[in-house]
C-alpha positions in Angstrom: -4.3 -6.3 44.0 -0.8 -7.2 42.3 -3.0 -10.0 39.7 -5.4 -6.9 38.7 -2.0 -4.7 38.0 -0.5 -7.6 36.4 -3.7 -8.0 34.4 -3.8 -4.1 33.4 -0.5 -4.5 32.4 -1.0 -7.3 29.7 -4.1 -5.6 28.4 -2.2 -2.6 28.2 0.4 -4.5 26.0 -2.1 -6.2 23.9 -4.0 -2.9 23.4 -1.0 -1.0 22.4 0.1 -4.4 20.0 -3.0 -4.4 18.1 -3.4 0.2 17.9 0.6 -0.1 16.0 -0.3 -3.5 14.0 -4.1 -2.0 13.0 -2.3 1.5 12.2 0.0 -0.4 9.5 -2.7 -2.7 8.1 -4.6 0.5 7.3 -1.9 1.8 5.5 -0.6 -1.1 4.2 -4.8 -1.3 2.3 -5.0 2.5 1.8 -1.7 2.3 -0.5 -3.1 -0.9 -2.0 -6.1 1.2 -3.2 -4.1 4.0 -4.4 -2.0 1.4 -6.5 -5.1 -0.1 -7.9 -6.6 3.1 -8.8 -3.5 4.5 -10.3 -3.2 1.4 -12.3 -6.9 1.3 -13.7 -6.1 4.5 -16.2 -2.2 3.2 -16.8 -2.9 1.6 -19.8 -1.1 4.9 -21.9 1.8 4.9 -19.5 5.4 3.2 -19.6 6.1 0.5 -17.1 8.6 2.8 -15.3 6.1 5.8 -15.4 4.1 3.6 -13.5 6.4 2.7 -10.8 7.4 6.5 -10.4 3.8 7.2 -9.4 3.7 3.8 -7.1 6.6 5.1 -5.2 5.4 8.8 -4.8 1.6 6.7 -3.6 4.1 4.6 -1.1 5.8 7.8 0.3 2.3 9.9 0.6 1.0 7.1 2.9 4.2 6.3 4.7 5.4 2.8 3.0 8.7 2.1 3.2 9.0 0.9 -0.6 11.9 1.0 -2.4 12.3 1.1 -6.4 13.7 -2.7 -6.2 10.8 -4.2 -4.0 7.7 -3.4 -7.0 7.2 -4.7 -10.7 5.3 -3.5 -13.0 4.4 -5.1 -16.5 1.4 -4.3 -19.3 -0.4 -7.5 -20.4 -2.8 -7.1 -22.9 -5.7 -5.3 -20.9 -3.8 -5.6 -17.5 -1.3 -4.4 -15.5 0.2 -6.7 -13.2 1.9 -4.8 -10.1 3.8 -7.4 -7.5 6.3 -6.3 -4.6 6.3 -6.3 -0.9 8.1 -4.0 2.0 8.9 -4.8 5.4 7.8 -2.4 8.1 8.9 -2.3 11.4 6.3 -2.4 14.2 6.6 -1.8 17.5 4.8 -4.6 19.1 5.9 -4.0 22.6 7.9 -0.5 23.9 11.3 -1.1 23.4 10.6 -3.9 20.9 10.4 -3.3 17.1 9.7 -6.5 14.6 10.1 -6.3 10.9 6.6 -7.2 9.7 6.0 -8.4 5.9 3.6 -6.5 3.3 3.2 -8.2 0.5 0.7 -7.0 -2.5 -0.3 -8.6 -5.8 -2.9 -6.2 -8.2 -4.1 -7.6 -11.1 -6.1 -4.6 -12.9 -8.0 -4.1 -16.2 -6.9 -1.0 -17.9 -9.1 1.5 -18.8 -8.3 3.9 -21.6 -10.2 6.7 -21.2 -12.3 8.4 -24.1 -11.7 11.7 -24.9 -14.7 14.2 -25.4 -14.2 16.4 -28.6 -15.5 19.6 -27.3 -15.4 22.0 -30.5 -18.1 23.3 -31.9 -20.4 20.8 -34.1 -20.8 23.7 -36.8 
């Protein structure tokens, strides 16, 4: 009886180990897919512009990013966005480690055309 508790107990930890550490991955890709959409259509906005909109994306899904951990920089048809966050995790109750995010997107810019909607007359 004590080796099934014992058991239940360390299923119970891994259980709750993988719930918190799948609950930050999916954040961690969410904002990752914000990012790179935001980027895509970037290709009229300043490199600080952009970094205002990644930090507003970070704080909408819960990313503890600050303005020093992200760069942004225009090359040609691409906009290069590095930076990384640690988040911590509780693993096991009572127990929080500082897990590392880190992101590179590489995105081609898209600049989008604009439709002239008078009237052809």
């Amino acid at each position: 009886m004590f080796r099934l508790l014992v058991k239940l107990a360390i299923a119970g930890l891994i259980a709750n180990a993988s719930w918190r550490m799948g609950s930050a991955y999916l954040s961690f890709y969410r904002f990752k897919d914000a990012v790179a959409e935001a980027t895509q259509y970037s290709k009229e906005k300043s490199d600080d512009e952009l970094r205002q909109r990644i930090l507003e994306i970070a704080s909408h899904y819960d990313v503890p990013l600050a303005d020093d951990d992200v760069t942004v920089r225009h090359q040609d048809d691409h906009t290069l966005v590095d930076g990384s966050y640690k988040q911590l995790i509780d693993l096991v109750p009572g127990y929080r480690y500082p897990w590392l995010f880190t992101f590179s997107i590489d995105t081609f810019t898209i600049v989008p055309q604009r439709i002239d909607t008078r009237d052809p007359k």
